[in-house]
C-alpha positions as CSV (number, residue, x, y, z in Angstrom):
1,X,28.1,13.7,-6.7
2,X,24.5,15.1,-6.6
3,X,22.1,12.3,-6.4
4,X,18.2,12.3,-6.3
5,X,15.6,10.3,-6.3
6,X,13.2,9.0,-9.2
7,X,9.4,8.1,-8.6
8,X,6.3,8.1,-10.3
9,X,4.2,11.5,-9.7
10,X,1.1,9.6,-8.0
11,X,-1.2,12.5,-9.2
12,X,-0.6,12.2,-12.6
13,X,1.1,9.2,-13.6
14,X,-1.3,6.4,-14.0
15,X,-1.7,3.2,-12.0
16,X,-0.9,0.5,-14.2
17,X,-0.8,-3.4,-14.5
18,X,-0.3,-6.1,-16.7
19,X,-3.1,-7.4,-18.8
20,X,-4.6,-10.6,-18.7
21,X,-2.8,-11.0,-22.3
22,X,0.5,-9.9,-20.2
23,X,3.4,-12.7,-20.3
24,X,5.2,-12.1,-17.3
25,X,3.5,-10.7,-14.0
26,X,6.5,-11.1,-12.0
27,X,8.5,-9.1,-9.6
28,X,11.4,-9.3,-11.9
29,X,12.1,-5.8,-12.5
30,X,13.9,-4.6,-9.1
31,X,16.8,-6.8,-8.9
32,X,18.8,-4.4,-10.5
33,X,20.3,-7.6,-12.4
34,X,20.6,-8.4,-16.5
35,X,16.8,-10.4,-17.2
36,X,17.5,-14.1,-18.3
37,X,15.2,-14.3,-21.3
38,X,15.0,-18.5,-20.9
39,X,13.4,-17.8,-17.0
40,X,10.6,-15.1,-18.0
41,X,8.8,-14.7,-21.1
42,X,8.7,-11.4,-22.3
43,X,7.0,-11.5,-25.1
44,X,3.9,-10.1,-24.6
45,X,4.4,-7.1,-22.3
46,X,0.6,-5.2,-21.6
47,X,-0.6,-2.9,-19.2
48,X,-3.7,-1.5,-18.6
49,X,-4.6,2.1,-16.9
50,X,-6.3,1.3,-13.6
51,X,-6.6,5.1,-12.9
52,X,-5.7,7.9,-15.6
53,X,-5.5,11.4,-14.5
54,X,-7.3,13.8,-17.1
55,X,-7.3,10.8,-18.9
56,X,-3.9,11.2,-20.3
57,X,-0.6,8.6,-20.9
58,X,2.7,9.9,-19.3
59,X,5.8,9.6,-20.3
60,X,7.0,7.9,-17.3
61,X,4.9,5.1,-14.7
62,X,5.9,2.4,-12.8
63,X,3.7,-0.9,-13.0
64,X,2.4,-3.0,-9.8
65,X,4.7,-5.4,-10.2
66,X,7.7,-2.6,-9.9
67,X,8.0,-2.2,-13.6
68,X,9.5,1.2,-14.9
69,X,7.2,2.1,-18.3
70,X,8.5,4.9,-20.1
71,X,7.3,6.3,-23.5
72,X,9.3,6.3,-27.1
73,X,10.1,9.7,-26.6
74,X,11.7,9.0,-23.1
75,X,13.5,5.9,-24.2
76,X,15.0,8.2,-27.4
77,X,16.1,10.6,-25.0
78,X,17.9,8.6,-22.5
79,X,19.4,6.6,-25.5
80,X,20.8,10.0,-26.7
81,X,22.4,11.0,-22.9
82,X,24.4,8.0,-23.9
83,X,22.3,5.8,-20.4
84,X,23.4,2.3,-21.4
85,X,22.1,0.3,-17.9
86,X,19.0,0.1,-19.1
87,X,17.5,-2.6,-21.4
88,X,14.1,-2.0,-22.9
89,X,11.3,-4.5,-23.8
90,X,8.6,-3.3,-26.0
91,X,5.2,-2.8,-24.1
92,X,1.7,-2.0,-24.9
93,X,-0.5,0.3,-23.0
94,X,-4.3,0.5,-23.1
95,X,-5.7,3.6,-21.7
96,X,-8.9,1.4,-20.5
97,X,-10.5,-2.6,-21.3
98,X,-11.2,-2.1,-25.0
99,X,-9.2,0.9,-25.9
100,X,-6.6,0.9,-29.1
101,X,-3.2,-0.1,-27.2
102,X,-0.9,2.4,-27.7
103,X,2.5,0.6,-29.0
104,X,4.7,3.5,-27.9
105,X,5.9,2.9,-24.9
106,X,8.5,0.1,-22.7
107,X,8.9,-1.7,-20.1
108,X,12.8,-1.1,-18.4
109,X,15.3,-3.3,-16.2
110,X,17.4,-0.4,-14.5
111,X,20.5,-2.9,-14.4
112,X,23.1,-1.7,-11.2
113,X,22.1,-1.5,-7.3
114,X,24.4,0.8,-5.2
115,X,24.3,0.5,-1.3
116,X,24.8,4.0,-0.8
117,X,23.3,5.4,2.1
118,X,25.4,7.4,4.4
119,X,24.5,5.6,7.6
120,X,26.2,8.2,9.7
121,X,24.1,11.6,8.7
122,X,20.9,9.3,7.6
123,X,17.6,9.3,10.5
124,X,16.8,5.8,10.0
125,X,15.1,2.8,12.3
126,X,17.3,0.1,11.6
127,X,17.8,-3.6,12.5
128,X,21.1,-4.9,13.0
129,X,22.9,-8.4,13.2
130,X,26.6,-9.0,13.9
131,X,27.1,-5.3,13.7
132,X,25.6,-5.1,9.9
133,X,22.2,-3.2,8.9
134,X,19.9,-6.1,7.9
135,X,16.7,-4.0,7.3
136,X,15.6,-0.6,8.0
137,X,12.3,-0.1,9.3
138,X,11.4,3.3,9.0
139,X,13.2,7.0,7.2
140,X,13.3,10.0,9.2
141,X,16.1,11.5,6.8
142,X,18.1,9.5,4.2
143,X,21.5,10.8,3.2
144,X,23.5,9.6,0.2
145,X,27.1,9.5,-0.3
146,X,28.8,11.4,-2.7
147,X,30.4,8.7,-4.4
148,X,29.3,8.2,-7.8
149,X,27.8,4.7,-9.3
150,X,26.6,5.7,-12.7
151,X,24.0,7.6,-14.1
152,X,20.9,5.9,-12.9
153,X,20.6,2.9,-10.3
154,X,18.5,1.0,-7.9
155,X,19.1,1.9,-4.4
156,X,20.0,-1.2,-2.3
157,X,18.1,-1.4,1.1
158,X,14.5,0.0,-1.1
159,X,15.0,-1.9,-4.4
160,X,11.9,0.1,-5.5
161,X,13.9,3.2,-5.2
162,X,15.8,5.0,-8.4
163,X,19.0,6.9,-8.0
164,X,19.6,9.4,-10.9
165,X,22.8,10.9,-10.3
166,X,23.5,14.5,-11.9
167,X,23.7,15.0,-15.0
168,X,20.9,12.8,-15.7
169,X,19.1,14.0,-12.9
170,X,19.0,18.1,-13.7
171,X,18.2,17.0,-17.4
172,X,15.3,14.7,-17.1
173,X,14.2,17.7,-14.3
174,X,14.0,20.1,-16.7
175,X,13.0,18.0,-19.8
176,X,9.3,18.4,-19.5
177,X,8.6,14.6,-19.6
178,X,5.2,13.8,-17.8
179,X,4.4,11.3,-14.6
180,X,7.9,11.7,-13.0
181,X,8.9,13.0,-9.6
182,X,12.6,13.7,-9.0
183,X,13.7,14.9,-5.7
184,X,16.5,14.9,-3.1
185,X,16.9,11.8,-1.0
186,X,16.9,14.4,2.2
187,X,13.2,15.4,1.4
188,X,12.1,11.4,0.8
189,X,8.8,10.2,3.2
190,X,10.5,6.8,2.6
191,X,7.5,5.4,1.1
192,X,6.7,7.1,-2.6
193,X,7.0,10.6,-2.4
194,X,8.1,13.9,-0.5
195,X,7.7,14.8,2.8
């Protein structure tokens, strides 16, 4: 199974981060685990544009706190690819302090975490105890295993990391949607973007 990668495109997608009207600032979103709606209240979900390229919104971002923000538009079309791991909270987005939120957008729990790195083929600095990887340090090359998990995923090792797995990889890549990078695991600087 073809896998790639999901991050924001830094130079376009915006920097973003919750409000001072924003209920929940917390690093919640990563844990590739269902939300429990009595431990965070997500009521109030708003995010403000701490840079804008060109001024514009995107389609896709990702918040300070690790929160995926994707548009109406976005949302509609994963919802129609039949991508039921993801549950959706309604979010606001103000382009700048004072601007007319824009209603049209939310905030995303990618629900699933794989460990699927192919230890074997991957150039990676890693720590070990008792024979088991307990953190890895630094990506020369990361290589994924063919087996497949679902359509989209957090990758276990780099919770901040999204696995899209083909064919919702090759349609979001030619859909047109704004602020998204996709790209193969092999080409990852292990931080936020291609080598």
């Amino acid at each position: 199974m073809t896998k790639k990668l999901l991050f924001p495109d830094l130079e376009r997608s915006p920097a973003i981060t919750g409000t001072d009207n924003c209920t929940c600032y917390g690093m919640i979103w990563e844990t590739g685990k269902p939300l429990n709606p009595n431990n965070h209240d997500l009521s109030r979900l708003e995010f403000i544009c701490e840079r804008r390229h060109k001024g514009k919104l995107t389609d896709f971002a990702v918040s300070d706190a690790g929160c995926p923000i994707v548009s109406k538009t976005l949302k509609d079309f994963l919802d129609n690819l039949g991508v039921d791991n993801i549950d959706y909270y309604p979010a606001t987005v103000l382009k700048k302090a004072g601007a007319e939120p824009n209603h049209d957008y939310f905030a995303c729990n990618i629900k699933g975490m794989a460990n699927c790195i192919d230890f074997e083929k991957s150039e990676l600095e890693i720590e070990m105890e008792d024979e088991e990887v307990m953190f890895i340090h630094e990506v020369d090359t990361l290589v994924l295993n063919s087996k497949s998990y679902g359509t989209i995923y957090r990758l276990y090792y780099y919770e901040r990391v999204i696995v899209l797995e083909d064919p919702l990889a090759a349609a979001l890549a030619s859909s047109g949607f704004t602020g998204m990078k996709i790209i193969t695991p092999e080409n990852w600087d292990g931080f936020a973007g291609e080598k």
